[in-house]
Every structure is written in structure tokens, then in C-alpha cells.
matplotlib code that plots the C-alpha trace (Angstrom):
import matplotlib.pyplot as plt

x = [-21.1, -18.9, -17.7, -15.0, -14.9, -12.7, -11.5, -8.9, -10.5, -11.4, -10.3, -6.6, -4.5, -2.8, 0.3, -0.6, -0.9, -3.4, -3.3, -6.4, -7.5, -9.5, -10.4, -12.0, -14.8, -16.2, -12.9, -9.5, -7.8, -4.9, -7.0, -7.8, -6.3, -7.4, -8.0, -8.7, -10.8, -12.2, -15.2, -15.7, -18.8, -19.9, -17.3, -17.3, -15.2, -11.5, -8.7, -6.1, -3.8, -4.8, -2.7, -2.3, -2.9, 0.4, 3.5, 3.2, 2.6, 0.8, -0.6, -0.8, -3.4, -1.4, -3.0, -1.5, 1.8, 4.5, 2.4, 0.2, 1.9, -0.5, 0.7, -0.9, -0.6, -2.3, -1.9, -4.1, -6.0, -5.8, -5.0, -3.2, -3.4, -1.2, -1.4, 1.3, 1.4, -2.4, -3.9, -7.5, -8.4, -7.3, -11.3, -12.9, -15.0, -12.6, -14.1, -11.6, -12.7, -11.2, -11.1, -10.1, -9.7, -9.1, -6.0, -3.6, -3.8, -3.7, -7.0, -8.7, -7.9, -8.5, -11.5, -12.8, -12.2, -13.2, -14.2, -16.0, -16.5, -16.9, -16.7, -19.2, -16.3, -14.6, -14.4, -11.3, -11.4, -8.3, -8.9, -7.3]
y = [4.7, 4.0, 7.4, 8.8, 12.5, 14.7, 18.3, 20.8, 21.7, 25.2, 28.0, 28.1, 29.9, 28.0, 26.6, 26.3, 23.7, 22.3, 19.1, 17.0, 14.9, 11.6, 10.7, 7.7, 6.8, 3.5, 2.1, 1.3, 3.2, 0.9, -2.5, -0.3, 0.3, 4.3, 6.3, 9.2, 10.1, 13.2, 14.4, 17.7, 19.3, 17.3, 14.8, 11.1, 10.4, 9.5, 7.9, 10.4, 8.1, 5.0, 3.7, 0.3, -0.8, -1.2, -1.7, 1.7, 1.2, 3.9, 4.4, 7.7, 8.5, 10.1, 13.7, 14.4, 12.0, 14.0, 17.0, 14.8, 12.5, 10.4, 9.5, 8.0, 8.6, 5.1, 6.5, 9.4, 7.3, 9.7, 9.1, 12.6, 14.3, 16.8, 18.9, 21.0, 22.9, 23.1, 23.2, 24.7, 21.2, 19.9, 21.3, 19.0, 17.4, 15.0, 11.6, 9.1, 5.7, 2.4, -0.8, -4.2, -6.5, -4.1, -6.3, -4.2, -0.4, -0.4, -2.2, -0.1, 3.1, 1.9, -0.7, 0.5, -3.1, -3.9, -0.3, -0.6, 2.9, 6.1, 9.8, 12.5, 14.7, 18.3, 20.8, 22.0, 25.0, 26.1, 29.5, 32.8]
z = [3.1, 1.0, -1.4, -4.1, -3.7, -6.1, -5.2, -6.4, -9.2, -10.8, -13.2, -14.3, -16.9, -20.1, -18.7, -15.6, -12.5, -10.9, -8.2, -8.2, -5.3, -4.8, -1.0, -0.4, 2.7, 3.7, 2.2, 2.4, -0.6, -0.7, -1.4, -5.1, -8.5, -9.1, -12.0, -13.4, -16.1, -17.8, -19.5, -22.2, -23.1, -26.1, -26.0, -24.6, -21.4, -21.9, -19.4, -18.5, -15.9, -13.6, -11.0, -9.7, -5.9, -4.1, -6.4, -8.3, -11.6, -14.1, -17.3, -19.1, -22.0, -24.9, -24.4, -20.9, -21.3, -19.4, -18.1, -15.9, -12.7, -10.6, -7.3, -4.3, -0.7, 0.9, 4.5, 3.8, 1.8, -1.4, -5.1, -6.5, -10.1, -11.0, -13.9, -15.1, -18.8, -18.8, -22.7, -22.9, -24.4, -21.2, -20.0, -18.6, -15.9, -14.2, -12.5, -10.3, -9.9, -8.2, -8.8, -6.9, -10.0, -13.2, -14.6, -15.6, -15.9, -19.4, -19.6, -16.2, -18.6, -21.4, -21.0, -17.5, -16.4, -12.6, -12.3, -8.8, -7.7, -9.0, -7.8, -9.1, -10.4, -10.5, -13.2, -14.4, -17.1, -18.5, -20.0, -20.0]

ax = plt.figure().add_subplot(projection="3d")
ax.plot(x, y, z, "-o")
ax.set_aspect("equal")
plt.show()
């Protein structure tokens, strides 16, 4: 069966960290452009960072540029998010989702293109 599971979310203080994760089943991670997306109450989904397959490129949406790094570990076939200087807007469902044939990363964040699989997401709440 092929599956996307997030963890790592939960509840964390303003300006703090959190590392997401997105393990894949049924497939090999590495054949896959990933990306991470998020979701607030009341507000349409947005791209936070996507990652190509093998030769590491990234893309960053403008609300998380240098507090966000995704990385990817293909032998443990998981795709990592991790979030340092954490803003209450930053609150948020957050969805990862791969890809075989996006294009570039630009256009799998910005466009969803080639967006294959998705997972069912994690919370993340930022409050004190």
C-alpha cells in the first residue's frame, strides 16, 4: 500500500523548533521530488519548501525563507522539515507530498505539478 505519513508535529512556544517528518511505504522515497505544504484554519493551502529527487535542490515559500531547512535522508526513506523561530502564523496543518515528474521545484510548490501522493498531515500550533 502505498502511503505518506507525517509526524513530529504538536504544540510549541514562539521561537521555537520543531522537526517534521515524511516516511514513505509501498515506495521508494528517492524515485520522488517531496514537498511540504501547510494549511490554517480558514485559509487556503500554501507551499512551504519542496525538494527535488536526487541532486538536492530546494525551494522556499517567502514566509518560512531562512527559518525552515528541508533535507532528505533516501536510505531511511524520509523527507525532513525543520522549523526554527516559530511565528504563531506559522499554525498550521502541514501535508508532504511527492512527485515523480513535478519539473522543477519552483513549479511542485508553486503549481503542485506531478503531485502524485499525498499524506493526511500533522498539526503544528505555535502558541504560548
Amino acid at each position: 500500500q502505498v502511503q505518506l505519513v507525517e509526524s513530529g508535529g504538536g504544540l510549541v512556544q514562539p521561537g521555537g523548533s520543531l522537526r517534521l517528518s515524511c516516511t514513505a511505504s509501498g515506495f521508494t522515497l528517492d524515485d520522488y521530488a517531496i514537498g511540504w505544504f501547510r494549511q490554517a484554519p480558514g485559509k487556503e493551502r500554501e507551499e512551504v519548501s519542496c525538494i527535488s529527487r536526487r541532486d538536492g535542490f530546494t525551494y522556499y515559500g517567502d514566509s518560512v525563507k531562512g527559518r525552515f531547512t528541508i533535507s532528505r535522508d533516501n536510505a531511511k526513506n524520509t523527507v525532513y522539515l525543520q522549523m526554527n523561530s516559530l511565528k504563531p502564523e506559522d499554525t498550521a496543518v502541514y501535508y508532504c507530498a511527492a512527485g515523480q515528474r513535478v519539473g522543477t521545484v519552483q513549479a511542485m510548490c508553486l503549481y503542485y505539478n506531478g503531485i502524485d501522493y499525498w499524506g493526511e498531515g500533522t498539526l503544528v500550533t505555535v502558541s504560548s
